[in-house]
NUTOR-838038 format. One record per residue (C-alpha): x, y, z. Coordinates in steps of 0.25 Angstrom, whole numbers, padded with zeros to 4 digits, always signed. Each point is the difference from the previous one (the first is absolute). Layout:
XYZ...
***
This chain:
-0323-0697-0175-0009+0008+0009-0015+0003-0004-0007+0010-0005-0010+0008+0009-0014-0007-0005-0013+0009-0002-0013-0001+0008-0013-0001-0006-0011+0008+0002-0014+0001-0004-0003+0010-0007-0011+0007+0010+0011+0001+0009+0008+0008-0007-0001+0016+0003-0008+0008-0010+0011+0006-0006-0007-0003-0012+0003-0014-0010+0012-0004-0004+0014+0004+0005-0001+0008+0014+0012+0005+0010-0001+0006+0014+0010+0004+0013-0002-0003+0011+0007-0005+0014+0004-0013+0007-0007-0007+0009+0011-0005+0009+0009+0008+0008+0003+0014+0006+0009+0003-0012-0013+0004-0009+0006-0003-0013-0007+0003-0013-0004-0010-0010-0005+0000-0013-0010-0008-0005-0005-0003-0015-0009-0009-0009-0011-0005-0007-0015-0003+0002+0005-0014+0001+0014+0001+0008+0008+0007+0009+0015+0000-0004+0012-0001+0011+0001+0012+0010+0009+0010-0002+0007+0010+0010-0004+0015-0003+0015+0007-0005-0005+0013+0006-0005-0003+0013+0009+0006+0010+0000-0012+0009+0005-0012-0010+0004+0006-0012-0006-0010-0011+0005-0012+0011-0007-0011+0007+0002-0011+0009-0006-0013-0004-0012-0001+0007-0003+0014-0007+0003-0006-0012-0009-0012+0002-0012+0008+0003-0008-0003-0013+0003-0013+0006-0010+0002+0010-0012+0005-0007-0012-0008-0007-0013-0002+0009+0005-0016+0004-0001+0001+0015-0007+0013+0000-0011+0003+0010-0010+0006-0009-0014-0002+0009-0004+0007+0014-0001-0012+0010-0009+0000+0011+0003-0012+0010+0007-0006-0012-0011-0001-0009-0001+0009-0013-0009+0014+0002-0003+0012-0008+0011+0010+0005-0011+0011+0002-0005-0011+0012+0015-0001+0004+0002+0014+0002-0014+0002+0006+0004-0011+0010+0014+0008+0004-0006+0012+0001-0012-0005+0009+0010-0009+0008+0008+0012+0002-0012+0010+0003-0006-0012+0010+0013-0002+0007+0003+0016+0004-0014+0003+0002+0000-0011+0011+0014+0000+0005+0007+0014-0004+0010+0004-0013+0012-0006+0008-0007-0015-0003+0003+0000-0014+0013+0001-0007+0007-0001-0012+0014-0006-0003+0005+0005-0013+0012+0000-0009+0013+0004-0007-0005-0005-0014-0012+0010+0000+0001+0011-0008+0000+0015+0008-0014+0002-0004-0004-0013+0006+0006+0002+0013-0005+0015+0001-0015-0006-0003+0002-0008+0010+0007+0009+0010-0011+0009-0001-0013-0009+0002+0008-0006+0013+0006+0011+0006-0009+0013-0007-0016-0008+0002+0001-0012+0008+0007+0007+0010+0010-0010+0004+0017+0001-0002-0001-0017-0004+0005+0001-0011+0015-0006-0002+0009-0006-0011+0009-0011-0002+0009+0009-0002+0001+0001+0016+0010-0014-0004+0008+0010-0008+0004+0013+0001-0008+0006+0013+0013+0001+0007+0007+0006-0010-0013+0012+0002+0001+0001+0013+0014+0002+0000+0000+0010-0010-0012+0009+0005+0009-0001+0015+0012+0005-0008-0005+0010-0012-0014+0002+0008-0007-0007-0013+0001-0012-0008+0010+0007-0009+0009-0010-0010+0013+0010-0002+0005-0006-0011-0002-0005-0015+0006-0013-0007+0010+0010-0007+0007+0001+0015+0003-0015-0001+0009+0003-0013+0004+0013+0005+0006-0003+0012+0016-0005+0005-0007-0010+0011-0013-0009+0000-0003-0006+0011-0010-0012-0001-0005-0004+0014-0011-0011+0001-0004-0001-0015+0003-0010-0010-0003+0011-0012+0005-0010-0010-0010-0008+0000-0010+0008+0007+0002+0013-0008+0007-0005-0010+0000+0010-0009+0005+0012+0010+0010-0011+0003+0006-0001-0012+0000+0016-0003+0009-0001+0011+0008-0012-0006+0002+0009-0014+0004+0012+0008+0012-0008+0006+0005-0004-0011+0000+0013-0007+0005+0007+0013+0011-0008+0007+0000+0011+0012-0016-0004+0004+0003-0012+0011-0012-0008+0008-0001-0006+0012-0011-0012+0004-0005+0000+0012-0008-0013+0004+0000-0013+0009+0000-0007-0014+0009-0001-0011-0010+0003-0011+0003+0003-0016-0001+0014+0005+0014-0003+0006+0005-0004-0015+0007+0015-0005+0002+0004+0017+0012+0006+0003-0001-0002+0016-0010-0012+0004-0005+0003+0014-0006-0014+0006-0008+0007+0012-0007-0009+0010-0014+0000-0003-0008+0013+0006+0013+0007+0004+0000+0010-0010-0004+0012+0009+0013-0004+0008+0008+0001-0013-0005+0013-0004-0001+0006+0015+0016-0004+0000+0001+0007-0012-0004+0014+0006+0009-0003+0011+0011-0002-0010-0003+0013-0006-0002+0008+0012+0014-0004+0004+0008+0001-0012-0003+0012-0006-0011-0004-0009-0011+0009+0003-0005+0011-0007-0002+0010+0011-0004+0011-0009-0012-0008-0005-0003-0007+0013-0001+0017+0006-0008+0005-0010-0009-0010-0004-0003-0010+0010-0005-0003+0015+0003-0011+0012+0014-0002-0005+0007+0003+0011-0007-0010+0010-0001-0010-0012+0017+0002-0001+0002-0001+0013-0008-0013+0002+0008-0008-0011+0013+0006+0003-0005-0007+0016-0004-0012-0005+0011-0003-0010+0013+0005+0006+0008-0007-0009-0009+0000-0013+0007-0011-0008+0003-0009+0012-0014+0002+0004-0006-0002-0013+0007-0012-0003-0005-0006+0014-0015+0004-0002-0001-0005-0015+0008-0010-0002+0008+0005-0011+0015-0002+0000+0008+0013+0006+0006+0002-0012-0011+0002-0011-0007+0010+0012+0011+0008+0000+0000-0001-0016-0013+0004-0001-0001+0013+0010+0012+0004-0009-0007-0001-0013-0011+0007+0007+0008+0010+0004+0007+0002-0013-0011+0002-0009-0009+0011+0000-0009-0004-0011-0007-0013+0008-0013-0006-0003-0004-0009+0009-0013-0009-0006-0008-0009+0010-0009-0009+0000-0008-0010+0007+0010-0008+0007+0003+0015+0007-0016+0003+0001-0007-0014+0004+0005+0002+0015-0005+0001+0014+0010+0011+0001-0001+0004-0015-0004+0015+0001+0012+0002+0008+0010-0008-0008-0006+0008-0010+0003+0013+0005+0016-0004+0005+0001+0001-0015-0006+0014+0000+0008+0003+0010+0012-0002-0008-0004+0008-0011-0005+0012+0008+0016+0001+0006+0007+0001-0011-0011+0008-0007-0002-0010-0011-0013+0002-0004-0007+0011-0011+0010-0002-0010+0003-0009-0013+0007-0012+0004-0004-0002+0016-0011-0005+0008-0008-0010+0009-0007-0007-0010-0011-0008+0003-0004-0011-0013-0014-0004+0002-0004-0014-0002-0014+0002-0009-0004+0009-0012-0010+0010+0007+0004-0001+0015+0004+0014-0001-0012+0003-0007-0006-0004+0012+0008+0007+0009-0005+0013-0007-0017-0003+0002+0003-0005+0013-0001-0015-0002+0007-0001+0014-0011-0001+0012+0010+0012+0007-0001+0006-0011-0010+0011-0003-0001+0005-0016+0012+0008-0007+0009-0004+0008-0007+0006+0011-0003-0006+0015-0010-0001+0009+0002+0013+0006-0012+0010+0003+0004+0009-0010+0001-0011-0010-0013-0007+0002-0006+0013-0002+0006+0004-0011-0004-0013-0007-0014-0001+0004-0002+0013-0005+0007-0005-0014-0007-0012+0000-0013+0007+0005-0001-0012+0010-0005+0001+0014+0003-0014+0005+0015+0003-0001+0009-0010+0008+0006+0007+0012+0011-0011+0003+0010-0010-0006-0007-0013-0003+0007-0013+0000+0012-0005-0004+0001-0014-0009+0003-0009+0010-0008+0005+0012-0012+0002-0010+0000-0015-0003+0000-0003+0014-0010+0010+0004-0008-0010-0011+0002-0011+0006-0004+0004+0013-0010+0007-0006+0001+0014+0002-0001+0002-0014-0011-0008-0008+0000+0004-0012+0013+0001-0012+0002+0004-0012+0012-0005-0005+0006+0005-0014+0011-0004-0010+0007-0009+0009+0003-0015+0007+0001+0001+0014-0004-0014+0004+0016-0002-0006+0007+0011+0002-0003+0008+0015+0009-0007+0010-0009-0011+0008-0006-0004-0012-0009-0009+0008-0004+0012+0010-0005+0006-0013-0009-0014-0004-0006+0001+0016-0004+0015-0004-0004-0002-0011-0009-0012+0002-0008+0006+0012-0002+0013-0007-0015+0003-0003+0004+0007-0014+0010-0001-0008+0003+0005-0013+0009-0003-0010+0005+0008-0013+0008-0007-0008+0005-0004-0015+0004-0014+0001-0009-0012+0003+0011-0007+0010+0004+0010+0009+0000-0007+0013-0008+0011+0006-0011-0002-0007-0003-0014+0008-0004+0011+0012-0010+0009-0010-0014+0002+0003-0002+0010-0011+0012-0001-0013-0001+0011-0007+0007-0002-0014+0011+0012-0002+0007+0006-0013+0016-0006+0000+0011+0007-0006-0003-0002-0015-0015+0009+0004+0004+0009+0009+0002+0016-0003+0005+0009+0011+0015+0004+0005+0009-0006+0010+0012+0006+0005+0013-0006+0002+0011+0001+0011+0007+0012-0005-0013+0008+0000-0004-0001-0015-0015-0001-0003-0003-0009-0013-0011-0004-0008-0005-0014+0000-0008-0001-0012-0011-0010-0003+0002-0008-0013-0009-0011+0000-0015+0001+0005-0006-0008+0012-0007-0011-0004-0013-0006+0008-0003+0009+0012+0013+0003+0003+0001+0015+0004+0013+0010+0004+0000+0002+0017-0004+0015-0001-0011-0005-0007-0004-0012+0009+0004+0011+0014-0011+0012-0007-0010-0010-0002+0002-0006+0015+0000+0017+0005-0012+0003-0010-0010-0010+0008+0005+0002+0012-0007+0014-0003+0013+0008-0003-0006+0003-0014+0007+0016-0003+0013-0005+0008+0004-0013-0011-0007+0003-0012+0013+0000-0009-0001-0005-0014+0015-0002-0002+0013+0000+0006+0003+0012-0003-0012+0008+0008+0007-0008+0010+0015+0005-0002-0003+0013-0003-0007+0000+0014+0012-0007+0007+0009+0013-0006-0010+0009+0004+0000-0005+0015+0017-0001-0001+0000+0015-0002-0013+0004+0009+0004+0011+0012+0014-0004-0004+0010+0012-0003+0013-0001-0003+0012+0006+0008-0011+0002+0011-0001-0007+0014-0009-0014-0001+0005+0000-0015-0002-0014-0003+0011-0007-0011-0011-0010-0007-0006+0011-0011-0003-0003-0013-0010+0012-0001+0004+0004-0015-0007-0014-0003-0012+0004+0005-0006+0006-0013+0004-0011-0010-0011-0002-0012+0000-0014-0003+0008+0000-0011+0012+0007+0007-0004-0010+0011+0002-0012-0011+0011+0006-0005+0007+0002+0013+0017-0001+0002+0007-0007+0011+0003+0012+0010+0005+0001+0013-0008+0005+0011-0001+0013+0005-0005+0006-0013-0006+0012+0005+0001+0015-0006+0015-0001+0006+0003-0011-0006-0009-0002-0013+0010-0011-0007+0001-0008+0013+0011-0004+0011+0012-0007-0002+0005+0001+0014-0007+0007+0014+0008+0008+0009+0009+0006-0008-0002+0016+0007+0003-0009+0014-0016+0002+0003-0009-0010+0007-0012-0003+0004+0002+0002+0016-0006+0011+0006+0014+0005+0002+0004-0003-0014+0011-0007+0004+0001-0015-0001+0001-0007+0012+0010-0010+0007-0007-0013+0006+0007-0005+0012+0002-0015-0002+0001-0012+0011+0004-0013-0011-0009-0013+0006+0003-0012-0006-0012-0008-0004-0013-0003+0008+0002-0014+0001+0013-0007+0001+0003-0016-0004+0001-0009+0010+0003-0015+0002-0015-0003-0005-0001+0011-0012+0016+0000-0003+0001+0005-0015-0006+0016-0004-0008-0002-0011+0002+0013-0012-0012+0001-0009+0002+0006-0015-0004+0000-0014+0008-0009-0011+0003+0008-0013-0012-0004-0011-0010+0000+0012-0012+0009+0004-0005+0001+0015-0012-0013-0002+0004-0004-0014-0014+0003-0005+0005+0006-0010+0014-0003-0003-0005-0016+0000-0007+0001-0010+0012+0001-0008+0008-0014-0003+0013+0006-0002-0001+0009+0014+0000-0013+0006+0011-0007-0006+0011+0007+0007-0006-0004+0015-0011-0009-0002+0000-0005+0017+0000+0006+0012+0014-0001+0006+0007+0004+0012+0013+0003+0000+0010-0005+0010+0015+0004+0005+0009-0012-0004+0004-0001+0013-0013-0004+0006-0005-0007-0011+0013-0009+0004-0003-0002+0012-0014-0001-0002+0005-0011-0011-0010+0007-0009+0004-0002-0014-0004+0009-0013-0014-0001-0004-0005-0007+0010-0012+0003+0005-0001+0006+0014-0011+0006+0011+0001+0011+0007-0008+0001+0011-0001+0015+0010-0008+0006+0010-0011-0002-0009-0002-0006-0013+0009-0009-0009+0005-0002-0014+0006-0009-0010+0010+0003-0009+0012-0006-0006+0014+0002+0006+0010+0010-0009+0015-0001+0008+0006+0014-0001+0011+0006+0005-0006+0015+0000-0004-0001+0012+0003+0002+0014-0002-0015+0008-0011-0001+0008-0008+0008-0011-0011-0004-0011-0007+0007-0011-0013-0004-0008-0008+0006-0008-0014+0008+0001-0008-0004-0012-0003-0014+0001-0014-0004+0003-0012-0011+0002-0002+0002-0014+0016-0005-0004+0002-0009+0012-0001-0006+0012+0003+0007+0014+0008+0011-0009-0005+0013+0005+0014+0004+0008-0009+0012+0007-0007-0011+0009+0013+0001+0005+0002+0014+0003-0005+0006+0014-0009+0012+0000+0009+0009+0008+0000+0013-0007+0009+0014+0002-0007+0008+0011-0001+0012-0009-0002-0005-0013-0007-0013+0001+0008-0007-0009+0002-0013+0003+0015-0009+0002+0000-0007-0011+0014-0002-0001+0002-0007+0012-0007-0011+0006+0004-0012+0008-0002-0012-0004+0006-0016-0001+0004-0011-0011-0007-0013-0002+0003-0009-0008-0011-0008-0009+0000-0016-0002-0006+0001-0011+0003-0014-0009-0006+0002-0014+0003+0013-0009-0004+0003-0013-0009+0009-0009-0013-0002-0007+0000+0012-0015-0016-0001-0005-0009+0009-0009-0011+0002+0011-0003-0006+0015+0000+0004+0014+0011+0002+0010+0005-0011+0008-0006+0004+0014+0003-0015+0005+0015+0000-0002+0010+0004+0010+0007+0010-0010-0003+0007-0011+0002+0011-0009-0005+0004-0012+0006+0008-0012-0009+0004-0012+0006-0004-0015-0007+0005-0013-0009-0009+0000-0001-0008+0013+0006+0000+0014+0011-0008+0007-0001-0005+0013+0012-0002+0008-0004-0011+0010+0005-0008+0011-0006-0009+0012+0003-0008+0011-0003-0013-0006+0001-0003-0017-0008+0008-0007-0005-0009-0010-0010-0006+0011-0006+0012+0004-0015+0002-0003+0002+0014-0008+0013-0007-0008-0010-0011-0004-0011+0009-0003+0008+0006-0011+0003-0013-0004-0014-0003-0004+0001+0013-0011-0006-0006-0013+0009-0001-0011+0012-0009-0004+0009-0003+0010+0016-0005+0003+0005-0003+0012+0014-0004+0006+0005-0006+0013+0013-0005+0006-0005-0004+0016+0013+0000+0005+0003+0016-0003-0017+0002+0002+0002+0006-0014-0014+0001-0007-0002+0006-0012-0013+0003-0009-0005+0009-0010-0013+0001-0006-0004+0003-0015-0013+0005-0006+0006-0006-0015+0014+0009-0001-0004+0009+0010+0008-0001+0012-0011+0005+0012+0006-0007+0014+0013-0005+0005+0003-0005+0014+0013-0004+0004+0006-0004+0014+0013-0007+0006+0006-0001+0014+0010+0010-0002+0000+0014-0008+0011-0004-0008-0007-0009-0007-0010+0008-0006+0002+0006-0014+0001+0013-0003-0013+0008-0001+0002+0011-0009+0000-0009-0014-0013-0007+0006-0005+0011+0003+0001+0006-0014-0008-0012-0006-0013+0001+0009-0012+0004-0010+0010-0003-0011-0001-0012-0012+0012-0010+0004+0009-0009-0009+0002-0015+0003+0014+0003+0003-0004+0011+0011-0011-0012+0006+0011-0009+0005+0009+0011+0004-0013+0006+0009+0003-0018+0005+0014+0001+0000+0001+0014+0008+0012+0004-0009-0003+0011-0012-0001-0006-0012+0007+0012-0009+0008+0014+0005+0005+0003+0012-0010+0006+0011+0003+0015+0005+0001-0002+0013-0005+0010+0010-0003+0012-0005+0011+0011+0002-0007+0011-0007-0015+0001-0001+0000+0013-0009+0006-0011-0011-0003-0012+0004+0014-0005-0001+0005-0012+0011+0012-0005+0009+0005-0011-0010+0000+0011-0012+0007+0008+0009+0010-0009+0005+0001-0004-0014+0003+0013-0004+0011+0002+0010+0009-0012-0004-0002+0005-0015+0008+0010+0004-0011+0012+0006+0007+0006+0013-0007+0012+0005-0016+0005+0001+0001+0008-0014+0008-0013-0007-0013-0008+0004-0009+0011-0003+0005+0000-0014-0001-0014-0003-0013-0002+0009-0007+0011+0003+0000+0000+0013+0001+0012+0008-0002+0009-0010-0013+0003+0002-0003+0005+0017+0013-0007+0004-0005-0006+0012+0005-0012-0003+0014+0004-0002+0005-0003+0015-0004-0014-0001+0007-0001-0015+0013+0004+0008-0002-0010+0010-0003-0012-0011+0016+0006-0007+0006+0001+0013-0007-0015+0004+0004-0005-0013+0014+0005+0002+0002-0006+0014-0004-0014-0007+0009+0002-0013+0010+0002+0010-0004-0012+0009-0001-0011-0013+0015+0006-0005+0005-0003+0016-0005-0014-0003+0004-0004-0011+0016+0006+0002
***
């Protein structure tokens, strides 16, 4: 049976003062660029299970799991509540007095460009225009850059060379509304989940609607795909350049379009048509795809009108991103598909607000508004502003920003909302940086950021449950996120904490908001200053109709698509449907594209290209997606996935654990033999940390080579080899409380309801280590176990029917029992019978789960497989009986795997047995 999504307790001064009792509020999810809405509702002493908001235009009442598991996350366990100064508790008026004289000290001696700050994509829009303004408006300085740079930056830059602005054309509605989608370079099943499977029903209610994947690895994206398109890693500018080729010589171009409304098409034209004589032939050589689905695919192409094309970071996180980018525009812009329902290039975001931030200027290129650092521009701001230290220039892009602290160009950072000690590429750049850095402060929710280690000043931030503002998603909708719990301690929202910085630094008129909504209502303002409609320098970002919002219209908002302006009162769907752009021609323009491959090729040392990506129920450090158990139970370790070629040749075999070892940097993760990749290929994924494991942060394996235009690093491609590990003793230690297990050669931990589990190994047996012998001197009753000759050791410890500790190690991995029912009994009262099971390393009643298939329902393999020989053949057969993929559906390309698996062994025992 699968279980129930459980409750979280709260106290009650943390629930919001929507008065005692029984309380409900909407608000927005804290996870990706899809920007769902969730409903959320309780009592002064409980919050019930999250709910997706049924008229929120972006999910329609629907969730994925780690939206649904976000009561999950709250509680103040783990929680910074205190300002830290040199790691030691201070008032947070001596904090804030300490960043703002650090800050003042530093530009007085050295200049605004010696200061930065390096935000995020989980601010809200009126934390990112706060702290916009103080860098770029009264400090003076352009440093101020966001970790969305990783993200989408090319996707920007790419657009604003294209549209002439950063204008997303299209709406989620294009994706059911058109005949063709094209998914290049996302995994949107599991990291979208919820467009994803807005595009999975509107298959199946439309038989005409056909998609087409296009990636280096077979993902669950590829699940519902009519055309799979296995490129070679970085050659997707190849693929779509071939494309236009194809076009051009085949009668595929909308020539009316291309007259009227666009620019540079002819050179562009002739340049592919040069470069790919024979389009298919050509394609098929420079990708790696088979002749055959190239030619399948131009046909599609050039069959269907109505094409959305979505993209994602496999396109974006390139040396050559911006341009890969923009061979997708291209395509678009000849055959006119682009301003009407149905068609597209879409980019999806990977965070809640990076779009919010595109629109305050949270980009160091970026100015305000959507507006660059143009004469014109600065002026116009500064006299908005009322500001007289206006930055003139660009400042720094994320990766050169952290090296310009390292060598100490920069000396001070402020750093807001996010983990880059994990998650820029070099991680171990970033330590070097941040270590010699004079000041650096930190604002920040949870206690175990990595970050944090760095901090001279922690500054303790509002999270999702106590913030109020708006995000805006990838298809241009601004949302209210509304606060329904209150800050406990000292804890304070980042507008908050980014005024009070501003006020002592002397900027008193400038940041004296009292609520996010003085801020908002400024940010519309700005968006519709010197901005006139239909006339030349028109800009697109304008949400100027918001500008006069009260307070309770402002609380009170609806989801609406930007522009909303007198034009457009009720918002924006789509862009571009009068053919318009933001050029000075008003045309859109052609970008003439040379495909590279990428910066750095493999070679006999670094033979293997590492990709890096997300898993389904994880988020970006897992500060906040680990503090839910069940989050962690459908990947609990960092893996890497292999081709099952090499793995043979490498004799690698499943789960074992492996090194990978680049230019730079090394990780440790358990082997996952795949065939849906291409040989010679890995992927592992981003989230795992110092905090989870040991040698698990994949982006010390990334090089810090970045796109020339947009900055964004490749993440996607790195060089790297395999090494495998001796290790001679594995097991896992569950307990209530203790430290992590530095000493050992591998670990990984994996929070439970009440404890952690530890998955260990070492080179020599485990039980003679000093930290497995420490544990061992835990008071309370103990029973131990051991066979010498399988170095199988067993122990658990009591405190009287408690279970509080169990170790247990072996030789080889097989002979460990399974976790999940030990697991379940930590912190609990156990039965005689259950005792000598915990010896004998076998259940005592029931059948274990298995691995868990489906988070949203906590239902596992053996229920699954279980299912399927009673008789359950398909997806909905098991969702009827189990649950299971009835909720967000990501996990119903991997319930299809597990019936066709079952079947190939079905049909395996029958061959044996005739």
């Amino acid at each position: 049976m699968s279980k129930s999504i459980p409750s979280v307790d709260i106290t009650p001064s943390a629930i919001a003062e929507a008065g005692a009792g029984p309380w409900q509020t909407s608000t927005t999810c804290p996870y990706c660029g899809v920007g769902c809405g969730v409903d959320l509702s309780g009592t002064d002493e409980s919050i019930n299970p999250v709910k997706g908001t049924q008229g929120h235009p972006a999910n329609h009442g629907r969730l994925c799991v780690k939206g649904s598991a976000l009561h999950e996350t709250l509680g103040m366990e783990g929680r910074l509540q205190r300002a830290l100064i040199d790691q030691q508790p201070v008032a947070l008026a001596k904090a804030l007095d300490r960043v703002a004289d650090g800050f003042r000290q530093t530009i007085d001696e050295y200049g605004p460009d010696a200061v930065a700050f390096y935000v995020s994509g989980q601010l809200l829009t009126e934390d990112y225009y706060a702290a916009n303004k103080l860098m770029k408006g009264f400090i003076g300085s352009g440093n101020i850059d966001t970790n969305s740079r990783l993200c989408m930056s090319s996707a920007v830059a790419a657009y604003k060379r294209a549209f002439g602005s950063d204008s997303v054309p299209c709406s989620y509605e294009d994706i059911e509304l058109a005949d063709l989608v094209i998914l290049v370079g996302s995994n949107a099943a599991w990291t979208h989940p919820v467009a994803y499977q807005r595009l999975s029903r509107a298959k199946r209610q439309r038989s005409g609607l056909l998609t087409v994947v296009i990636d280096p690895r077979q993902t669950a994206t590829c699940d519902e795909a009519d055309l799979y398109l296995d490129i070679d890693p970085g050659t997707d500018a190849f693929l779509f350049n071939g494309l236009l080729a194809y076009l051009a010589q085949n009668k595929g171009l909308d020539k009316d379009f291309i007259r009227h409304h666009t620019e540079n098409a002819e050179q562009t034209l002739a340049q592919v048509c040069l470069e790919f004589p024979n389009p298919v032939k050509d394609t098929a050589r420079t990708t790696g795809v088979a002749e055959a689905k190239i030619a399948r695919f131009f046909e599609l192409y050039a069959q269907h009108r109505r094409t959305v094309t979505l993209y994602s970071q496999g396109v974006n996180q390139s040396t050559t991103g911006v341009d890969k980018c923009n061979s997708i525009i291209n395509c678009h812009l000849a055959t006119g598909r682009i301003g009407a329902p149905g068609m597209g290039p879409f980019s999806l975001t990977g965070q809640p607000n990076a779009m919010g931030g595109r629109e305050v200027g949270g980009l160091s290129n970026q100015l305000a508004a959507h507006m660059d650092f143009t004469p014109e521009s600065i002026d116009r701001v500064g006299r908005f502003w009322n500001s007289r230290k206006m930055a003139t220039q660009p400042g720094m892009k994320a990766v050169d920003l952290f090296k310009a602290v390292e060598s100490g160009s920069i000396k001070a950072i402020w750093i807001m909302a996010t983990n880059p000690v994990v998650s820029l590429p070099d991680t171990e750049q970033i330590e070097r940086a941040l270590k010699a850095c004079p000041l650096v402060v930190v604002s920040e929710c949870f206690e175990d950021a990595e970050t944090l280690d760095y901090a001279d000043v922690v500054l303790p931030a509002a999270g999702w449950s106590e913030k109020d503002g708006t995000v805006t998603n990838s298809e241009r909708c601004i949302s209210r996120q509304r606060a329904f719990t209150k800050p406990e301690g000292d804890i304070q929202p980042d507008w908050w904490l980014i005024a009070q910085v501003a006020q002592r630094m002397g900027y008193q008129d400038a940041f004296n908001y009292t609520s996010p909504a003085d801020i908002f209502r400024e940010h519309a303002a700005l968006s519709g200053f010197e901005n006139v409609q239909g006339q030349p320098g028109a800009r697109d970002f304008d949400i100027s109709l918001l500008a006069s919002l009260n307070d309770d219209a402002y609380n009170t908002l609806k989801p609406v698509q930007w522009p909303v302006n007198h034009a457009y009162p009720m918002g924006t769907p789509r862009l571009f449907t009068d053919q318009r752009f933001f050029t000075p021609s008003g045309k859109a323009r052609f970008v003439r594209i040379s495909p590279q491959k990428p910066a750095i090729a493999p070679d006999k040392d670094y033979p293997f290209i590492l990709n890096t990506g997300r898993v389904r129920d994880q988020w970006h450090t897992m500060t906040r997606t680990a503090r839910s158990p069940r989050l962690m139970a459908h990947i609990s370790e960092p893996f890497v996935e292999v081709e099952t070629g090499d793995a043979h040749r490498l004799g690698l075999e499943q789960n074992q654990l492996i090194r990978l070892q680049g230019h730079q940097g090394e990780f440790l993760g358990r082997v996952k033999i795949s065939s849906q990749l291409k040989p010679g290929s890995l992927f592992a994924p981003i989230h795992w940390n110092n905090r989870y494991t040991k040698a698990g942060k994949i982006d010390s394996l990334v090089n810090a080579l970045t796109d020339p235009i947009s900055g964004q690093p490749e993440s996607k491609h790195a060089p790297v080899q395999v090494e495998k590990t001796r290790m001679h003793s594995f097991g896992f230690i569950a307990l209530q409380s203790g430290t992590l297990p530095h000493e050992l050669d591998y670990w990984s931990r994996t929070p439970l309801d009440r404890g952690n589990c530890f998955e260990v190994a070492h080179t020599t047996a485990l039980q003679k280590t000093s930290h497995w012998q420490q544990l061992l001197q835990t008071e309370g009753d103990w029973l131990h176990y051991e066979d010498p000759s399988q170095g199988i050791y067993r122990a658990a410890c009591f405190d009287g029917d408690t279970l509080i500790q169990v170790l247990i190690c072996a030789h080889r991995m097989e002979h460990l029992p399974d976790r999940e029912w030990i697991n379940s009994l930590i912190g609990q009262a156990v039965t005689p019978s259950q005792r000598l099971a915990l010896l004998s390393g076998r259940q005592s009643e029931g059948q274990a789960q298995g691995a868990t298939v489906c988070a949203c329902f906590q239902v596992g393999e053996h229920k699954i497989r279980e299912a399927i020989i009673a008789g359950c053949d398909s997806a909905e057969s098991l969702g009827k009986r189990l649950k299971c993929g009835t909720n967000c559906g990501s996990c119903i390309p991997e319930l299809k795997a597990i019936i066709a698996g079952q079947a190939v062994l079905s049909q395996e025992k029958e061959a044996s047995t005739a």
